[in-house]
C-alpha positions in Angstrom: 0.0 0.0 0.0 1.4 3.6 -0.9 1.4 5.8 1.6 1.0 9.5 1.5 2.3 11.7 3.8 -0.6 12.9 5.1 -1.6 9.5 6.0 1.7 9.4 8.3 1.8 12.7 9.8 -1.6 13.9 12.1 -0.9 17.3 10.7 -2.2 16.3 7.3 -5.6 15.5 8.5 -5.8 19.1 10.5 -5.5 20.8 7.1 -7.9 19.2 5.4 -10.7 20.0 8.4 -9.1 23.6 8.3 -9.7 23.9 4.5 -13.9 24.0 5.7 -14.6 20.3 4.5 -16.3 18.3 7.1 -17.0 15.0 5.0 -14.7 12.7 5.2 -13.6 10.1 7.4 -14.7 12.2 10.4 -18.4 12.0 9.8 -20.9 14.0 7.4 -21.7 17.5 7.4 -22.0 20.9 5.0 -18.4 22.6 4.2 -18.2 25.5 6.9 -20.9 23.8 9.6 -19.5 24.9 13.0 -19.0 22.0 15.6 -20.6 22.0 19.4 -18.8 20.1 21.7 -19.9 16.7 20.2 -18.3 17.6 16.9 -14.8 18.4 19.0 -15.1 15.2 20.0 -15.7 13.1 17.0 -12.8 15.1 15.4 -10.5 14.0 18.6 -11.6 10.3 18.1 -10.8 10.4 14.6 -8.1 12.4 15.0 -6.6 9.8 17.0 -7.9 6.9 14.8 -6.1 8.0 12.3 -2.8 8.5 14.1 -3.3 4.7 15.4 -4.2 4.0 11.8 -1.2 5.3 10.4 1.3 3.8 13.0 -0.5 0.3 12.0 0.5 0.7 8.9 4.1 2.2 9.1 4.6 -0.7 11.7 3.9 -3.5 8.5 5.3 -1.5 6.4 8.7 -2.0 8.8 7.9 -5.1 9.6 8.0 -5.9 5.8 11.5 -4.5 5.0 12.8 -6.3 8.1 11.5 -9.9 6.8 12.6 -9.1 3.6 16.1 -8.1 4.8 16.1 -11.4 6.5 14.9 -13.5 3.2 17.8 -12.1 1.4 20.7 -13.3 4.1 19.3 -16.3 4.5 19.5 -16.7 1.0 23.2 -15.2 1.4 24.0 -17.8 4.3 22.7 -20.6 2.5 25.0 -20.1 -1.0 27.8 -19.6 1.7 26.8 -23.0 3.3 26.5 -24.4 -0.3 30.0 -23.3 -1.3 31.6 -24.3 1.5 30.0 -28.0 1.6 31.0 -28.1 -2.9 34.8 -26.9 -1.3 35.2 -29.6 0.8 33.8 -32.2 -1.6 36.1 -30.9 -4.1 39.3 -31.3 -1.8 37.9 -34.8 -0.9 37.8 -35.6 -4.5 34.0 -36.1 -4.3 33.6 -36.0 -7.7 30.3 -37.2 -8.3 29.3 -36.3 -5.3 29.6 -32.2 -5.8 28.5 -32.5 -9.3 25.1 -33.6 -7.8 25.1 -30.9 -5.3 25.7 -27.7 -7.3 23.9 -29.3 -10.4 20.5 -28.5 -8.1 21.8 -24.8 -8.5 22.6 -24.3 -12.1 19.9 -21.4 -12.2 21.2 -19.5 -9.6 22.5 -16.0 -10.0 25.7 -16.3 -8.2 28.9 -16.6 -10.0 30.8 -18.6 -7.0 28.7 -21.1 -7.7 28.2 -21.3 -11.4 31.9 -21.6 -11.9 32.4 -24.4 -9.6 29.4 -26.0 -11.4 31.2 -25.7 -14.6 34.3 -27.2 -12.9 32.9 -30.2 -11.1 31.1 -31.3 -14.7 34.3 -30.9 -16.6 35.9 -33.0 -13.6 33.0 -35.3 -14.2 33.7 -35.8 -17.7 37.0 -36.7 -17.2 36.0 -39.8 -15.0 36.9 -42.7 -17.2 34.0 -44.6 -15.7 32.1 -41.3 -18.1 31.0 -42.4 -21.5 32.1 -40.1 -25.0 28.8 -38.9 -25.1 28.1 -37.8 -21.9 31.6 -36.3 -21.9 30.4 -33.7 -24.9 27.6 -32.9 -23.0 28.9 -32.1 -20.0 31.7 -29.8 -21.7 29.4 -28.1 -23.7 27.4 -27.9 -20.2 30.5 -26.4 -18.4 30.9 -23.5 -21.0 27.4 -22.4 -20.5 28.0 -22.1 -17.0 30.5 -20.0 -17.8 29.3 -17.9 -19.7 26.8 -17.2 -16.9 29.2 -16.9 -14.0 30.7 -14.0 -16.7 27.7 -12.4 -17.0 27.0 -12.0 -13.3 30.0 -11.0 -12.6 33.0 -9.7 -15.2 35.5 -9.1 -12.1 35.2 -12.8 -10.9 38.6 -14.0 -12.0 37.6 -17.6 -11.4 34.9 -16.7 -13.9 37.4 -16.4 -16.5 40.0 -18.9 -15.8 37.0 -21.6 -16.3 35.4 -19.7 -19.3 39.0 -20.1 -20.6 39.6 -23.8 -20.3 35.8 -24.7 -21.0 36.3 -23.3 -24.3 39.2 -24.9 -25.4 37.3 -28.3 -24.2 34.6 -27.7 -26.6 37.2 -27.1 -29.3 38.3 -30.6 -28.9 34.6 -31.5 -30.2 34.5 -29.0 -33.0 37.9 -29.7 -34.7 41.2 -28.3 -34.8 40.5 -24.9 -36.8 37.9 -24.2 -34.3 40.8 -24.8 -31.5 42.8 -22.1 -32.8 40.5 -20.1 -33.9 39.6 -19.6 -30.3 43.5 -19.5 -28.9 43.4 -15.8 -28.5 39.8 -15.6 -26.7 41.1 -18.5 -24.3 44.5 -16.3 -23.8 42.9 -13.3 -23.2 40.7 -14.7 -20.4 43.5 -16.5 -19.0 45.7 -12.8 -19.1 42.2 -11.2 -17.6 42.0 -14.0 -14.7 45.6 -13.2 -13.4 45.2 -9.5 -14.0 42.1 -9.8 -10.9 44.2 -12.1 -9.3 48.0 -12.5 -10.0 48.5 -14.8 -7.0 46.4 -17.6 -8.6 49.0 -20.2 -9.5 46.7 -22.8 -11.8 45.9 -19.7 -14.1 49.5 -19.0 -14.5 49.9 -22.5 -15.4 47.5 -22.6 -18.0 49.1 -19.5 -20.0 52.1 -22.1 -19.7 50.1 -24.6 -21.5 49.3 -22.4 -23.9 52.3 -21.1 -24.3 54.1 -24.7 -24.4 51.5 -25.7 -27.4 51.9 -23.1 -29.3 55.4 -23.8 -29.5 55.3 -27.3 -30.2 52.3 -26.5 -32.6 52.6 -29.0 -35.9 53.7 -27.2 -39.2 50.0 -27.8 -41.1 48.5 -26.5 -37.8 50.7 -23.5 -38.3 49.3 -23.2 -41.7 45.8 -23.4 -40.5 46.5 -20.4 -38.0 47.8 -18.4 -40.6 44.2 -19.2 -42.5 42.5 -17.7 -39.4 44.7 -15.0 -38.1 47.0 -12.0 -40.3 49.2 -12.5 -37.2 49.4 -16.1 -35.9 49.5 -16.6 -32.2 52.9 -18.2 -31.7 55.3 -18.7 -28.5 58.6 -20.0 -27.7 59.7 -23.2 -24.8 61.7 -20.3 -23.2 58.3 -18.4 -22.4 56.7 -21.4 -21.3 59.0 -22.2 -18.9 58.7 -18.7 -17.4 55.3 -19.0 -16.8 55.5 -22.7 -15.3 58.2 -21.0 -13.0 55.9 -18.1 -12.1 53.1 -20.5 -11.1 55.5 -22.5 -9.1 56.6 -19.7 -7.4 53.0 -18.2 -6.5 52.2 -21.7 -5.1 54.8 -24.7 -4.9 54.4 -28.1 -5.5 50.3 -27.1 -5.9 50.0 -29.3 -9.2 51.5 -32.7 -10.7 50.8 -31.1 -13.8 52.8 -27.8 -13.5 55.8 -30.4 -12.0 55.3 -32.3 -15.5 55.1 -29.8 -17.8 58.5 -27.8 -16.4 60.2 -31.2 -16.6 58.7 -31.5 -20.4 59.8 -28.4 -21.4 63.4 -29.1 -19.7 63.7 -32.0 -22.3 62.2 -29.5 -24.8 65.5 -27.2 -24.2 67.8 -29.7 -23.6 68.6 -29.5 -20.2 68.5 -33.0 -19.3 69.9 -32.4 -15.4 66.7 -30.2 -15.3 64.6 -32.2 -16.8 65.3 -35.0 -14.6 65.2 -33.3 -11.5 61.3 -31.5 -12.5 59.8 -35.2 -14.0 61.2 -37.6 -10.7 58.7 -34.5 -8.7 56.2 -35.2 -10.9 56.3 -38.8 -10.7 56.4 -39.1 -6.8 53.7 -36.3 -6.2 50.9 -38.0 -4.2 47.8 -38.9 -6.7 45.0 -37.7 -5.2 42.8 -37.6 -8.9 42.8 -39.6 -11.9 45.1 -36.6 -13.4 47.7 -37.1 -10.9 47.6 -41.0 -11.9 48.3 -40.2 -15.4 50.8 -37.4 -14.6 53.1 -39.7 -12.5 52.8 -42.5 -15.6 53.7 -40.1 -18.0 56.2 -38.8 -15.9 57.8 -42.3 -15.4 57.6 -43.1 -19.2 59.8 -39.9 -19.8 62.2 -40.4 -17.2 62.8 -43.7 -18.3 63.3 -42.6 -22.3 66.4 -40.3 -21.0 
């Protein structure tokens, strides 16, 4: 209900009865009748009915905002509870688990969540036990998210890091000109995630991987990229390496992957000693994922090729 304020205030109802009109809620009468005492008193009444009136309703009206206010933390508390329960599932290595738990919030409007939606189903289509079709959906799944979490919130840097990688998964459905058609969008969300938050090791990583492929990248892939772009993306092992250092740095020993991929590159610029010493970190970091497994076997294969 609007109110006026000359439904709040007493005051307001005075100057109407001193403009002359005497209908109204105070009872019935011609404009400009004079009042005995029994008029004086009906206006009193109503005078104060009005002023209990009006409290009544500012008093809802409170009430209102304050239940409203309420609502909207415990909707706040409750995507804090969420998070926190999909954080611990996620260092538990619940995969399946925290897939089914933030899958029930894939409408929501927060981009904490969404992203680590769009994480756990890319986790979940890595699962070997996950067939090749489900796999494409979930990927294609994960990038929506994304896409979502962005447009919630541009300044989540999470939000971009995921966009990032989500995209290049899809370009593993869609062929390779779509892959490298897309290099520079992935890069660029990747630069943007680290740009919000430099300290995030994983995204540093990732400009390593892309980095580290570009370099490696096949002559006819290089002729495809010069189809798509008047200035191919390229990179070199010696910027790669940078990055995998810088990510080490921010956070050590927080990825098999990052241990993998320095020793890789290492063996990339000849530097066996270095090489060694990176891949034998790789292959005795403890395997808490699948990943992990297939680092430390990859990293074994390589260490005994040298």
């Amino acid at each position: 209900m609007m109110m006026t304020s000359d439904s709040l205030l007493p005051e307001g109802l005075l100057r109407r009865e001193a403009g002359g009109a005497t209908c109204g809620p105070w009872g019935r009468g011609r404009p400009g009748a004079r009042r005995g005492a029994g008029g004086s008193e009906v206006l009193r009444k109503s005078l104060q009915r009005g002023v209990v009136l009006s409290a009544g309703s500012f008093l809802v009206y409170e009430a209102h905002k304050l239940i409203s206010g309420f609502a909207e933390v415990h909707a706040s508390f409750k995507v804090e509870e969420v998070i926190e329960q999909a954080d611990y599932l996620y260092g538990s290595g619940e995969t399946e688990k925290l897939y089914r738990l933030l899958v029930q919030h894939k409408n929501s409007d927060d981009a904490e969540l969404l992203w680590r939606l769009a994480r756990a189903s890319r986790d979940l289509a890595q699962l070997s036990s996950t067939s090749a079709e489900q796999r494409k959906q979930l990927a294609y799944e994960a990038l929506e998210y994304t896409k979502k979490a962005l447009e919630k919130n541009e300044s989540n840097f999470a939000a971009h890091k995921w966009y990032g990688i989500c995209l290049s998964d899809v370009g593993d459905f869609e062929g390779i000109k779509t892959k490298i058609g897309n290099a520079l969008i992935i890069k660029e969300h990747f630069e943007r995630a680290v740009e919000l938050n430099p300290k995030d090791a994983t995204t540093i990583h990732l400009i390593g991987i892309w980095c580290y492929s570009f370099a490696e990248m096949p002559w006819y892939q290089r002729k495809i990229a010069a189809t798509l772009f008047a200035t191919p993306p390229t990179s070199t092992f010696e910027e790669a390496l940078r990055y995998f250092h810088m990510a080490e740095e921010a956070d050590p020993n927080f990825y098999s992957k990052n241990l993998l991929y320095l020793g890789k590159t290492y063996l990339k610029l000849n530097n066996k000693k270095l090489a060694l010493l990176w891949l034998s970190k790789a292959k005795d970091y403890p395997a808490h994922t699948e990943e992990d497994k297939q680092v430390q076997k990859e990293a074994l294969e390589l260490l005994n090729s040298i």
